[in-house]
DRENDO-1510 file (C-alpha; in Angstrom, 1 decimal, always signed):
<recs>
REC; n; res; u; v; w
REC; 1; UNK; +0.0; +0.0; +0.0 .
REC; 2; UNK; +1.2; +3.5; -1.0 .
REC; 3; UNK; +2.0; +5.9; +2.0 .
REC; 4; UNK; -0.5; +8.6; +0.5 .
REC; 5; UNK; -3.2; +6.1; +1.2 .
REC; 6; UNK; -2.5; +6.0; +4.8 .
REC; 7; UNK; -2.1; +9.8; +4.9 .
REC; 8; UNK; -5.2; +10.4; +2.8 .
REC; 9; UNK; -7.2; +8.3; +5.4 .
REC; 10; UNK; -5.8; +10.2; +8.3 .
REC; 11; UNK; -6.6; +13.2; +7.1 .
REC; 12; UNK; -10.3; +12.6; +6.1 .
REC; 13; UNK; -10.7; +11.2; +9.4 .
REC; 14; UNK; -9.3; +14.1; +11.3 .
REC; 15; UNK; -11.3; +16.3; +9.0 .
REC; 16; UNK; -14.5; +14.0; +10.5 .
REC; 17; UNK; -13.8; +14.6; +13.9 .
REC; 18; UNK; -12.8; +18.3; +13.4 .
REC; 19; UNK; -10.9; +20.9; +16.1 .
REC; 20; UNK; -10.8; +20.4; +19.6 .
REC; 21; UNK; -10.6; +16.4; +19.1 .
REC; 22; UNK; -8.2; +13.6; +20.3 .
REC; 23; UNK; -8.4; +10.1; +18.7 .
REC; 24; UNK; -6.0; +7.5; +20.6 .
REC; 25; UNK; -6.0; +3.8; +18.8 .
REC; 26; UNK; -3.5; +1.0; +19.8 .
REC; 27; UNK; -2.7; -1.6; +18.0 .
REC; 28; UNK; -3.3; -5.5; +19.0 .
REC; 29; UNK; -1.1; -6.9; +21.2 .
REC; 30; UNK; +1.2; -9.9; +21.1 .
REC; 31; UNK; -0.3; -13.4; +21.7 .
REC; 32; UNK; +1.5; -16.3; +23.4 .
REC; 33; UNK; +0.9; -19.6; +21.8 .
REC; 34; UNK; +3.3; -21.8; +24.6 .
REC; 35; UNK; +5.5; -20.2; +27.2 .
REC; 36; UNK; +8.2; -18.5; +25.0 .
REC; 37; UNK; +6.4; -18.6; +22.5 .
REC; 38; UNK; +4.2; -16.1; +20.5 .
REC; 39; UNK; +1.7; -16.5; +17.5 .
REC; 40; UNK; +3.1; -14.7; +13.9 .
REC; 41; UNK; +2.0; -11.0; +14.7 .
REC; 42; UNK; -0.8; -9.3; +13.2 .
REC; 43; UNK; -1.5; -5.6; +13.8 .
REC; 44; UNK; -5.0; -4.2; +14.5 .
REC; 45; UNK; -6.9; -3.9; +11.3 .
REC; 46; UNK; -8.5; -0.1; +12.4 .
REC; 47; UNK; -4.5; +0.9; +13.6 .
REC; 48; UNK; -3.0; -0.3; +10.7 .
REC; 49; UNK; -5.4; +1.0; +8.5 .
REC; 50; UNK; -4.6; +4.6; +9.4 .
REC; 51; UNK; -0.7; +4.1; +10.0 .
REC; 52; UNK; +1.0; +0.6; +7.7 .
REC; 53; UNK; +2.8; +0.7; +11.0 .
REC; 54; UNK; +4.0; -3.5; +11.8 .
REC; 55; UNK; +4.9; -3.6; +15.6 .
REC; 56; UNK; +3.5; -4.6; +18.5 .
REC; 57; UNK; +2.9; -2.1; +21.5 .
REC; 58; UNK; +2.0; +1.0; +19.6 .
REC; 59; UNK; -0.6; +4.0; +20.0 .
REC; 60; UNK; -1.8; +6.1; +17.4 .
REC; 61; UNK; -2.8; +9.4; +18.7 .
REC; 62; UNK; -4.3; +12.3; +16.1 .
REC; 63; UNK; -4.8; +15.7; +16.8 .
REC; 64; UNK; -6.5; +17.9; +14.1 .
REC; 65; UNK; -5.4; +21.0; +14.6 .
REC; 66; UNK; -2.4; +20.7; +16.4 .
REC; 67; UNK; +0.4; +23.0; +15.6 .
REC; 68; UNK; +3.5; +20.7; +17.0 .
REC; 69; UNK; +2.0; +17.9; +15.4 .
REC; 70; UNK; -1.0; +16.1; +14.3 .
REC; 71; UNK; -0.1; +12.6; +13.7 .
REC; 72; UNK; +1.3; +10.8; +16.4 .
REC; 73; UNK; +3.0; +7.7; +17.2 .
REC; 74; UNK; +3.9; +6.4; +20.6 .
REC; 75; UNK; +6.1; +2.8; +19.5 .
REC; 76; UNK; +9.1; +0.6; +21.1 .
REC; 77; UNK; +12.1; +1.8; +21.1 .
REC; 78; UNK; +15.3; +0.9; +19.5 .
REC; 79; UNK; +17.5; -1.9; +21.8 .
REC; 80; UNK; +19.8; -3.5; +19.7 .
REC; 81; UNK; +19.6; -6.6; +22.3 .
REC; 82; UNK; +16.0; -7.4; +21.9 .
REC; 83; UNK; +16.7; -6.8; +18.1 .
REC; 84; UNK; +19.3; -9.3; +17.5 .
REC; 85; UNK; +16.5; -12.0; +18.9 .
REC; 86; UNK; +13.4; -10.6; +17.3 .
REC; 87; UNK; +14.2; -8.2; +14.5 .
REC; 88; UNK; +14.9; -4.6; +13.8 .
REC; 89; UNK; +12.8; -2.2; +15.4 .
REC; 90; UNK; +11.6; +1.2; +13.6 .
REC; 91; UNK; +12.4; +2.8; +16.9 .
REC; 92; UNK; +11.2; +7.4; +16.7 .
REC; 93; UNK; +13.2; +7.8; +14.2 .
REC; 94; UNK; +11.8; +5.2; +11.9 .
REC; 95; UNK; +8.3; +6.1; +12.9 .
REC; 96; UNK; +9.0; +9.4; +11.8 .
REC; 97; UNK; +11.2; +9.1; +8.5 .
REC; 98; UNK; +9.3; +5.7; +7.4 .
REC; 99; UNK; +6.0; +6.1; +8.8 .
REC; 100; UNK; +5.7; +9.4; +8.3 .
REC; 101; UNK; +4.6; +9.9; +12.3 .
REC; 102; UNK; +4.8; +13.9; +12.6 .
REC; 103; UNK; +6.7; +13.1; +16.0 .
REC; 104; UNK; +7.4; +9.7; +17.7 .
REC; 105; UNK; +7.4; +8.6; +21.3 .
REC; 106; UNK; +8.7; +5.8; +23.5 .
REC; 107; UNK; +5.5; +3.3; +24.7 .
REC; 108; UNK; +6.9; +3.6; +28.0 .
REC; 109; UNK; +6.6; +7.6; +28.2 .
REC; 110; UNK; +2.3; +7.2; +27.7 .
REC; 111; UNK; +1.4; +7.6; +30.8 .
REC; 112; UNK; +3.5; +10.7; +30.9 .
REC; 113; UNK; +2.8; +12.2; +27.8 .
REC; 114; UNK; -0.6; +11.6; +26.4 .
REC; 115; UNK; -2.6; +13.1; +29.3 .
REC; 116; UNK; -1.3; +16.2; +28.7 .
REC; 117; UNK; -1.7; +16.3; +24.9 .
REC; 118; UNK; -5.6; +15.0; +25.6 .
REC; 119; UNK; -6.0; +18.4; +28.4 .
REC; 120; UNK; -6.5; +21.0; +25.3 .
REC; 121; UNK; -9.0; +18.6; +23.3 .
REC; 122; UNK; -13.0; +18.4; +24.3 .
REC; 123; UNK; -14.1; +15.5; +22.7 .
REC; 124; UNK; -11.7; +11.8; +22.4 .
REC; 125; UNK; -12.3; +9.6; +19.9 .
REC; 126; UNK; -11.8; +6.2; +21.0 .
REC; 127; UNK; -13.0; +2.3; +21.1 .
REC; 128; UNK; -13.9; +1.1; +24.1 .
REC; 129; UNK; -13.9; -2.9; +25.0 .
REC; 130; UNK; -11.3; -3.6; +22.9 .
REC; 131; UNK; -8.1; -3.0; +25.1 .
REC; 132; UNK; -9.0; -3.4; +28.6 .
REC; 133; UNK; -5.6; -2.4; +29.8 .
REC; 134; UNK; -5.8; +0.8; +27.6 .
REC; 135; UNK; -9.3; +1.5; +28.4 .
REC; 136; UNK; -8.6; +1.5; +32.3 .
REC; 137; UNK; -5.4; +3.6; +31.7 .
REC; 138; UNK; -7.7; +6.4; +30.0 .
REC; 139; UNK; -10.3; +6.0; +32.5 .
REC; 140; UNK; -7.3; +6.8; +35.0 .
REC; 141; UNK; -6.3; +10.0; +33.0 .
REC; 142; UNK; -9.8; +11.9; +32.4 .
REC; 143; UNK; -10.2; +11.1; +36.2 .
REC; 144; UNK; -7.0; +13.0; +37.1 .
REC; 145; UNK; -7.9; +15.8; +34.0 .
REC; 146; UNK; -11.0; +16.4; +35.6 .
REC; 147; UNK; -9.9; +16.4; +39.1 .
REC; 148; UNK; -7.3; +19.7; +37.5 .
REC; 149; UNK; -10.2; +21.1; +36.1 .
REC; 150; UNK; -10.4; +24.1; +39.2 .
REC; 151; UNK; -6.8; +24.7; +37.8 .
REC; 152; UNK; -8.3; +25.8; +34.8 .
REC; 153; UNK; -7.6; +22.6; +33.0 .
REC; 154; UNK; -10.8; +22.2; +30.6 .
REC; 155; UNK; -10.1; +18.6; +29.7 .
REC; 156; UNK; -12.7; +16.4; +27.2 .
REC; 157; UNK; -16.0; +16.2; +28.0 .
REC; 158; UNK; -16.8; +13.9; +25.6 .
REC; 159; UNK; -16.0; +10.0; +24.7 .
REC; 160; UNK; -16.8; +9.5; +21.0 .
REC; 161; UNK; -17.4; +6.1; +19.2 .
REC; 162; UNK; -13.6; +6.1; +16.7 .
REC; 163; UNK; -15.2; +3.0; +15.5 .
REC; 164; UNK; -18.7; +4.8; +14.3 .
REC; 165; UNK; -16.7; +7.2; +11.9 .
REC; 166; UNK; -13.2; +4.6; +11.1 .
REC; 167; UNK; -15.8; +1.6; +9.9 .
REC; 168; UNK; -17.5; +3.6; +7.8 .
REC; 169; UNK; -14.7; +4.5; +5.9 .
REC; 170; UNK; -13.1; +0.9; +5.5 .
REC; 171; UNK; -16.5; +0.1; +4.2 .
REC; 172; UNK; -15.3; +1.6; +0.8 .
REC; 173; UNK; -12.4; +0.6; -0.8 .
REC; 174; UNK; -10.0; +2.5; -2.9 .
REC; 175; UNK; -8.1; +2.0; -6.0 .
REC; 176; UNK; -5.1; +0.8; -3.6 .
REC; 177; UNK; -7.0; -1.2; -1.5 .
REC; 178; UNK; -8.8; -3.1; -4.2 .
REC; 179; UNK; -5.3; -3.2; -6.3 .
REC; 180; UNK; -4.2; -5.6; -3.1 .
REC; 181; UNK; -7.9; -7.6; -2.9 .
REC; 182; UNK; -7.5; -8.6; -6.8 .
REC; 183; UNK; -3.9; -9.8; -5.9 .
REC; 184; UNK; -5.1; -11.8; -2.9 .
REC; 185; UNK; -7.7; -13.2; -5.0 .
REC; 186; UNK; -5.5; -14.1; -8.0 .
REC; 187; UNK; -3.3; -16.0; -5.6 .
REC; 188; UNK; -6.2; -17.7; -3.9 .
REC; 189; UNK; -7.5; -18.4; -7.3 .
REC; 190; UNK; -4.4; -20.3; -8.2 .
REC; 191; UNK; -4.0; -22.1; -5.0 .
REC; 192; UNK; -7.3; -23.6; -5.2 .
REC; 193; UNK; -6.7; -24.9; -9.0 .
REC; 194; UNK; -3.7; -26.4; -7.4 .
REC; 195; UNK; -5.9; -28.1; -4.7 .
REC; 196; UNK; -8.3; -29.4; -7.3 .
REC; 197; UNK; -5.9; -30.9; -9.6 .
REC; 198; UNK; -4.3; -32.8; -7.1 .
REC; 199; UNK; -8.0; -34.0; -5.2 .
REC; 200; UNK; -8.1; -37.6; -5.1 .
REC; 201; UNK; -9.5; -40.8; -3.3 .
REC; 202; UNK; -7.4; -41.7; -0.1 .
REC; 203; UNK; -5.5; -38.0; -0.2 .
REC; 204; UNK; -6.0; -36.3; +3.7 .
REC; 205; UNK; -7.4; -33.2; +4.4 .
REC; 206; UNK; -4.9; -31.7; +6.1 .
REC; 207; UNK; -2.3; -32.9; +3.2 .
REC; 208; UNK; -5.0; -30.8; +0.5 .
REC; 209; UNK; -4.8; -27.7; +3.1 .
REC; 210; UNK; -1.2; -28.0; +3.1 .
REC; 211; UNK; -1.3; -27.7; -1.2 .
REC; 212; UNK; -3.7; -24.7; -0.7 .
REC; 213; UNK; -1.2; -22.9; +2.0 .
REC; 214; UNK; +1.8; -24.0; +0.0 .
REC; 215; UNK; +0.8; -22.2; -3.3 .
REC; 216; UNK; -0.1; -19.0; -2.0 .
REC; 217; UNK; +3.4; -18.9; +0.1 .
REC; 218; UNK; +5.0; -19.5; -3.2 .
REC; 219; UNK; +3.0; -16.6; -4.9 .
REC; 220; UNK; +4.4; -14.2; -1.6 .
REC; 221; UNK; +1.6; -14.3; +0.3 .
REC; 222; UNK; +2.8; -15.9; +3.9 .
REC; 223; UNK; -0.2; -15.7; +6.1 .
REC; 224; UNK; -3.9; -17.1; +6.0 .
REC; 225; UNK; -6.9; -14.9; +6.2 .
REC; 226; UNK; -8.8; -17.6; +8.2 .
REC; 227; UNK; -7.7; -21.5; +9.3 .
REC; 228; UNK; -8.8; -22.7; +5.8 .
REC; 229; UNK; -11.7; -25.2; +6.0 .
REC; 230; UNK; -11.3; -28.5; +4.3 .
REC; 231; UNK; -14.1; -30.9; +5.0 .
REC; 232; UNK; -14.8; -33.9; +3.2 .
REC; 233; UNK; -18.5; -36.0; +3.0 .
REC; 234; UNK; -19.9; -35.2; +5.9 .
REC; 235; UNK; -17.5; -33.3; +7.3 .
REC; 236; UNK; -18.3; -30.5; +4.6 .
REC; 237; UNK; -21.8; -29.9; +6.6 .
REC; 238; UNK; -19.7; -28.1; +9.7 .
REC; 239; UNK; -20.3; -24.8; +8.5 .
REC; 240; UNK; -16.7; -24.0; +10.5 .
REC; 241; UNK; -14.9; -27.4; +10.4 .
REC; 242; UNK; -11.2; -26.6; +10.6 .
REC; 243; UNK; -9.9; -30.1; +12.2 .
REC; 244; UNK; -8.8; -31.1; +8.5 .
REC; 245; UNK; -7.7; -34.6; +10.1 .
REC; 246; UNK; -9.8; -37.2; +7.7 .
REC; 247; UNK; -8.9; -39.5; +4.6 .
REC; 248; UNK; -10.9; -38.6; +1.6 .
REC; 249; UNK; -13.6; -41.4; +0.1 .
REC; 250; UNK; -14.4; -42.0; -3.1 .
REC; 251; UNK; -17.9; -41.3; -3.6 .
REC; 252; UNK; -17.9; -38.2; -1.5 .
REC; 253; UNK; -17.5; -34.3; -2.3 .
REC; 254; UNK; -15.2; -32.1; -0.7 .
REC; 255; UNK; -15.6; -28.5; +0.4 .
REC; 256; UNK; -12.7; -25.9; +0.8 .
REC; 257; UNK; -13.0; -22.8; +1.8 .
REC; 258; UNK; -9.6; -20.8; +2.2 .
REC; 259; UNK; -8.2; -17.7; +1.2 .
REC; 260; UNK; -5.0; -15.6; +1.6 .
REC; 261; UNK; -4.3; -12.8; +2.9 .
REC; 262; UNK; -1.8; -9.4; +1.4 .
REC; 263; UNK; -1.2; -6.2; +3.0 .
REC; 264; UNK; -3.5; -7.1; +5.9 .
REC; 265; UNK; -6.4; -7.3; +3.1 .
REC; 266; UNK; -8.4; -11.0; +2.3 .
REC; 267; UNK; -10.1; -13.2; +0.0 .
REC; 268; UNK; -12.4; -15.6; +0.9 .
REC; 269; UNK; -13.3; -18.7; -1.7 .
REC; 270; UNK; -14.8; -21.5; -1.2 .
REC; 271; UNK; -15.6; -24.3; -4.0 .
REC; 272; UNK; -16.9; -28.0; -3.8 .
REC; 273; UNK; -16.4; -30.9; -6.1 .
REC; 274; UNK; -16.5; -35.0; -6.2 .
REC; 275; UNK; -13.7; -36.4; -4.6 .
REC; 276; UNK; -13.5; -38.9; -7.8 .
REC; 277; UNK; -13.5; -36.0; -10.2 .
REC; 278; UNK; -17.6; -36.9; -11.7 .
REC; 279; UNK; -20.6; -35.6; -10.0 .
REC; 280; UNK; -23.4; -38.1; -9.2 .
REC; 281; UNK; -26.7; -37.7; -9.9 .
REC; 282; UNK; -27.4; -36.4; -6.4 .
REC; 283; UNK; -24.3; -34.3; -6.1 .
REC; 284; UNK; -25.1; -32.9; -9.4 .
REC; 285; UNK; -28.5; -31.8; -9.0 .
REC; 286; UNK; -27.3; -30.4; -5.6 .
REC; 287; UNK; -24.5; -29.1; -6.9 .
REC; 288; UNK; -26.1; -26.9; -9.8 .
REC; 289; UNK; -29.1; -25.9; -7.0 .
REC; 290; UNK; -26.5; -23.7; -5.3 .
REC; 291; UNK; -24.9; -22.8; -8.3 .
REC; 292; UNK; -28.1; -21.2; -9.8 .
REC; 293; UNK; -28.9; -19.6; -6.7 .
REC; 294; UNK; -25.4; -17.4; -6.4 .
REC; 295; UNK; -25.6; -16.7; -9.9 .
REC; 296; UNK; -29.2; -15.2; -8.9 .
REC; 297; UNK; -27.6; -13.6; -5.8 .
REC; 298; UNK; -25.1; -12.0; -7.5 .
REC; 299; UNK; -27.1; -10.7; -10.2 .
REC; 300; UNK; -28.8; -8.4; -7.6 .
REC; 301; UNK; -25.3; -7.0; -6.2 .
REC; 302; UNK; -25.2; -3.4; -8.0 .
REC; 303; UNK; -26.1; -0.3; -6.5 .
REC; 304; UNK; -29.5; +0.6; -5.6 .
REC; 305; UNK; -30.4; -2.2; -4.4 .
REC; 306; UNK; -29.6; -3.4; -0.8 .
REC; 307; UNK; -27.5; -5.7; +1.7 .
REC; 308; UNK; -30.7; -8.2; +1.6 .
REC; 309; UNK; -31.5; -8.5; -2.1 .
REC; 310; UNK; -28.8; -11.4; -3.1 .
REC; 311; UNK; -30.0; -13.2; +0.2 .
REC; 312; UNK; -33.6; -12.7; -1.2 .
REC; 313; UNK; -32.7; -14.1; -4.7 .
REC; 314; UNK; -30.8; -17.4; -3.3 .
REC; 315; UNK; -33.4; -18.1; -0.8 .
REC; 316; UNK; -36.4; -17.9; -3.5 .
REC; 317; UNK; -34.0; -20.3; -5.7 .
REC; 318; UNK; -32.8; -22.8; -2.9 .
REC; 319; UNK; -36.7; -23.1; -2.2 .
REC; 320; UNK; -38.0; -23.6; -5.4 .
REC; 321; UNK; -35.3; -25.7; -6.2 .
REC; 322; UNK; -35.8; -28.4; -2.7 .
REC; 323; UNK; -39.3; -28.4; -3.6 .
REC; 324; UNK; -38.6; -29.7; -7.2 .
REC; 325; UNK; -36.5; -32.3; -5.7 .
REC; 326; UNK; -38.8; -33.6; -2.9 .
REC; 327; UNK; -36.8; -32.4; -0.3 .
REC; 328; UNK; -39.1; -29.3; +0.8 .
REC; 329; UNK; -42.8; -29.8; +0.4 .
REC; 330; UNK; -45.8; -26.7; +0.0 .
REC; 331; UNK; -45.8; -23.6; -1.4 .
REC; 332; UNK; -42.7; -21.7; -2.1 .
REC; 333; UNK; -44.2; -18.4; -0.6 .
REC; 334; UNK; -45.1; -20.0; +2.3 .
REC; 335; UNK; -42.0; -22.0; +2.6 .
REC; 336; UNK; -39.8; -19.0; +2.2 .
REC; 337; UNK; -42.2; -17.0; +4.7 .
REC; 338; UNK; -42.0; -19.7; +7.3 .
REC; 339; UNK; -38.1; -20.0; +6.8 .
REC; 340; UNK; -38.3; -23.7; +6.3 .
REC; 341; UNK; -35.1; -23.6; +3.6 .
REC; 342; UNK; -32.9; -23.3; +7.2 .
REC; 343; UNK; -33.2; -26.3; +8.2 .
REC; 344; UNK; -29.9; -27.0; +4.8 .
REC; 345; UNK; -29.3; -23.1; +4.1 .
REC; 346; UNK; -28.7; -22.0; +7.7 .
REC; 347; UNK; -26.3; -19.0; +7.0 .
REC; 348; UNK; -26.9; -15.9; +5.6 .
REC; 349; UNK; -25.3; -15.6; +1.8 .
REC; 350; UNK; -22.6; -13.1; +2.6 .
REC; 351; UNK; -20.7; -10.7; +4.7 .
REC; 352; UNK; -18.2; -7.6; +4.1 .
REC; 353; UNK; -14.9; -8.2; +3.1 .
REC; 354; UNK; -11.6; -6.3; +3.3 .
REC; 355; UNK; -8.9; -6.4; +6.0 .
REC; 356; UNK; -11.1; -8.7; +8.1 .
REC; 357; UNK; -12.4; -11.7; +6.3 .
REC; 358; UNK; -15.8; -10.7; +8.3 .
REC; 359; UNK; -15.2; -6.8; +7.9 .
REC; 360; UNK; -16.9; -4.1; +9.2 .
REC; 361; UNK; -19.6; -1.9; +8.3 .
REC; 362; UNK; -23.2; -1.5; +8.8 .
REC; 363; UNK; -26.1; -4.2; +7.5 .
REC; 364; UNK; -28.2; -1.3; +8.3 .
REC; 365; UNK; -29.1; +2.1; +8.5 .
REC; 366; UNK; -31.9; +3.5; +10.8 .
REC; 367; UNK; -33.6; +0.0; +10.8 .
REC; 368; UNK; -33.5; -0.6; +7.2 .
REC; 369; UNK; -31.0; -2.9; +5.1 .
REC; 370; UNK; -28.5; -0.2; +3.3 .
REC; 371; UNK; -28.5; +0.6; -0.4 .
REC; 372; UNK; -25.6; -1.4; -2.3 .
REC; 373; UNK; -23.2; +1.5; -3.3 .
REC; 374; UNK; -19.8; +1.8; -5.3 .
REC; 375; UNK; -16.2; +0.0; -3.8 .
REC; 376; UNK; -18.3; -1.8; -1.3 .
REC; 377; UNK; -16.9; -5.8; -1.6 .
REC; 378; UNK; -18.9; -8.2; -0.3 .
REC; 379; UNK; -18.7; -12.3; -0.7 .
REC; 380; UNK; -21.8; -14.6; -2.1 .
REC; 381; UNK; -21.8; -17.7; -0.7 .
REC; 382; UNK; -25.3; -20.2; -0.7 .
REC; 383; UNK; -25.2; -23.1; +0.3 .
REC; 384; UNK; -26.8; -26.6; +1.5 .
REC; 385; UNK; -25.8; -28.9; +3.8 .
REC; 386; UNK; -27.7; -31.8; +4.8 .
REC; 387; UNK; -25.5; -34.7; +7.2 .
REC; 388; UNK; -26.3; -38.3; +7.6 .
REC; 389; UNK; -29.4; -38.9; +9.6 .
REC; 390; UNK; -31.1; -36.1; +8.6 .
REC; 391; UNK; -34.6; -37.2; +9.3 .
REC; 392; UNK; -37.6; -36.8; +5.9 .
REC; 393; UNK; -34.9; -36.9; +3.3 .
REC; 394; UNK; -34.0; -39.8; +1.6 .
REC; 395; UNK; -30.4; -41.1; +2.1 .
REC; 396; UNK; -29.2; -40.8; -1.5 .
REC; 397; UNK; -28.8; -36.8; +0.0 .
REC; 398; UNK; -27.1; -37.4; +2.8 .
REC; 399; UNK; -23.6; -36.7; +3.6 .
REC; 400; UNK; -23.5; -33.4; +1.0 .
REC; 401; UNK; -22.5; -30.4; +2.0 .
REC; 402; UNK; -21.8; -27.5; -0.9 .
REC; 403; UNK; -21.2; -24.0; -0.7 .
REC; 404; UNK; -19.8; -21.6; -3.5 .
REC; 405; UNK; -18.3; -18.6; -2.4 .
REC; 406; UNK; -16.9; -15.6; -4.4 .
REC; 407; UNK; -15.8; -12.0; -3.8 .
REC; 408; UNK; -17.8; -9.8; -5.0 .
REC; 409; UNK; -17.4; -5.6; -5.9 .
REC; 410; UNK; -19.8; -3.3; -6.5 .
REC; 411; UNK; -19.3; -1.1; -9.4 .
REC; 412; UNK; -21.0; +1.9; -10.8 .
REC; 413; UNK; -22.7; +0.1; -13.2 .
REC; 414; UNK; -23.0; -3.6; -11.4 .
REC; 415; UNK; -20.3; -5.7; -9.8 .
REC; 416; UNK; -17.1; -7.3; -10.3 .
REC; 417; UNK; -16.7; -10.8; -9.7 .
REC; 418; UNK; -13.0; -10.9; -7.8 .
REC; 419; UNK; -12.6; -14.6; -7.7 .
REC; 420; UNK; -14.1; -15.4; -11.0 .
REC; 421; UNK; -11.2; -17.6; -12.3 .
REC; 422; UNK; -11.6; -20.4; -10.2 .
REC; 423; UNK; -13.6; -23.3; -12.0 .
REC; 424; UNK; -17.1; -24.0; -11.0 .
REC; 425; UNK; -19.9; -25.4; -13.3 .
REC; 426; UNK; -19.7; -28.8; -13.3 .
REC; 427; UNK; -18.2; -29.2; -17.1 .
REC; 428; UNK; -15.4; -27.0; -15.7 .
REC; 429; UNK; -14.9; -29.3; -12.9 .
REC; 430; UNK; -14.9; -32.2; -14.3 .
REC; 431; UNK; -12.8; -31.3; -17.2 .
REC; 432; UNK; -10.1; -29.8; -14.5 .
REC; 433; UNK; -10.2; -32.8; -12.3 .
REC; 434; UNK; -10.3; -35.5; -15.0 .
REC; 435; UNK; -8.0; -34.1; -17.0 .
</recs>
């Protein structure tokens, strides 16, 4: 990502929050996996998104306004010690010449400093819940502000929701950001080629995730945007089964549903197929249900219309289509109205994408589902899912689980499938796989 991006975002949020304001946002801390050990570090997606800043134990603070400065960065600080076990550290002066901070802190000097730079401001824009440390720390300080206040210390008066005004504008993406999402998805794309080319009776699933996470760290991108799901025959109806443990059958389908993730940004695709490379009859009839109702989903994902309409549009299908095949019985109205499809479709078709694989923004606006509007990205993803047992439908059913997810971006004048080069109608399949 281009350092004017970062920029450009702070300042259109300090232009939201306007004089008189402080915003204060840390980044997420370290997480131990065993004793010495720590998980691969991931900064906050909200931090990150207004600074590109990689460390641990960091605090944004922005100060509209502010003659000294107006974007600043309280970081570790350089110790070549720590360094020559865990990597160089930006340290102030990297903050500053690299991250363009307008002045640069030690982490350890917080308590001292940023109570005094929060005195001046009457409103702070912060998000509270997600760093208990932080938040009783700021408690602490507009406590001690106030108690000045007889000084003639004015101090904030005012906690503001940072997430309220931040969220909004991650909804949207930008040339840059969505120059990174087609990247992730092109490298997702490939990996699950990859995974279906190499799909076969007696293969593991944990051996097929392995393929997936091989070919995107080949392509550069390291890290997973979720644990990737791969769940063969009756596995493939967990909605979030990420064990990967089992030996494929023959007879079965699998289900994966992984993506990569670049520059903190994800992709999110899932595809299913027949173990053996040919669709049954069941499978197939199955199969093309779901397919037909995300290519009625996504037909509704342009601007105008709203968050609801390509869940609308896959449930009517999915209905219709479990009636046809004896699965559902009565009217398709009344089935719809009574939510019976559920009981096989019992997700919603899709969610926000971006630097969270579930990203933020609102579903709704003052009560009502919001309008569908240009550089929002959004995934479809229908599906059914109907495990062994399931009581009323016959057994020739059982043990299929399919969902087909793609990333989707609305345009001025419709949408842009992200993820569109990864087989999926059946001929596709089955030519790949066979072949």
């Amino acid at each position: 990502m281009i350092k004017s991006e970062f920029k450009r975002r702070r300042r259109e949020l300090m232009r939201m929050m306007g004089p008189g304001s402080i915003a204060i946002l840390p980044t997420a801390p370290l997480l131990i996996r065993n004793r010495d050990v720590h998980h691969a570090y991931r900064p906050d997606s909200d931090f990150y998104y207004l600074t590109g800043f990689p460390e641990p134990e960091a605090v944004l603070v922005l100060i509209p306004g502010r003659k000294q400065a107006e974007y600043i960065l309280f970081n570790r600080e350089r110790d070549p010690k720590m360094e020559q076990w865990d990597g160089a550290r930006a340290g102030q002066e990297g903050a500053v010449a690299t991250y363009e901070a307008d002045d640069a802190f030690p982490i350890g000097d917080l308590d001292d400093i940023l109570p005094r730079m929060m005195e001046q401001c009457e409103r702070v824009f912060y998000i509270m819940g997600c760093n208990p440390d932080l938040d009783k720390r700021l408690s602490s300080w507009l406590n001690h502000i106030r108690c000045e206040s007889r000084s003639g210390v004015p101090g904030p008066v005012e906690i503001v929701a940072l997430d309220h005004y931040l969220h909004e504008m991650r909804l949207f993406k930008s040339r840059s950001e969505l120059k990174v999402m087609r990247q992730a998805a092109r490298v997702s794309a490939l990996a699950h080629k990859k995974v279906m080319q190499v799909c076969t009776e007696g293969v593991w699933e944990y051996q097929l995730e392995g393929t997936f996470v091989n070919a995107c760290i080949q392509q550069g991108a390291r890290f997973q945007a979720y644990p990737p799901i791969v769940g063969g025959g009756g596995n493939a109806c967990v909605l979030h089964y990420i064990d990967n443990r089992d030996r494929l059958q023959d007879g079965d389908m699998l289900l994966i549903d992984a993506g990569c993730e670049i520059e903190c940004y994800a992709s999110d695709i899932t595809r299913t197929y027949p173990i053996s490379g040919v669709f049954s009859e069941p499978q197939r009839q199955l199969y093309e249900l779901v397919l037909a109702a995300q290519e009625a989903a996504i037909k509704r994902v342009r601007p105008g219309n709203h968050w609801n309409d390509p869940h609308d549009a896959a449930v009517r299908v999915i209905t219709r289509g479990l009636v046809k095949l004896g699965i559902l019985k009565g009217s398709v109205p009344k089935l719809v109205r009574e939510e019976k499809y559920k009981k096989y479709f019992p997700h919603r078709t899709g969610h926000w994408l971006g630097m969270d694989v579930h990203d933020v923004g609102d579903y709704k606006v003052d009560g009502a589902w919001r309008l569908l509007e240009p550089g929002m990205v959004l995934t479809v993803e229908p599906g059914l899912y109907i495990p062994e047992g399931t009581r009323g439908v016959a057994k020739k059913w059982w043990n299929i689980g399919i969902r087909i997810e793609d990333d989707v971006l609305v345009t001025k004048d419709g949408c842009e499938v992200l993820t569109k080069h990864v087989a999926k109608s059946v001929d596709e399949i089955e030519s790949m796989m066979v072949g």
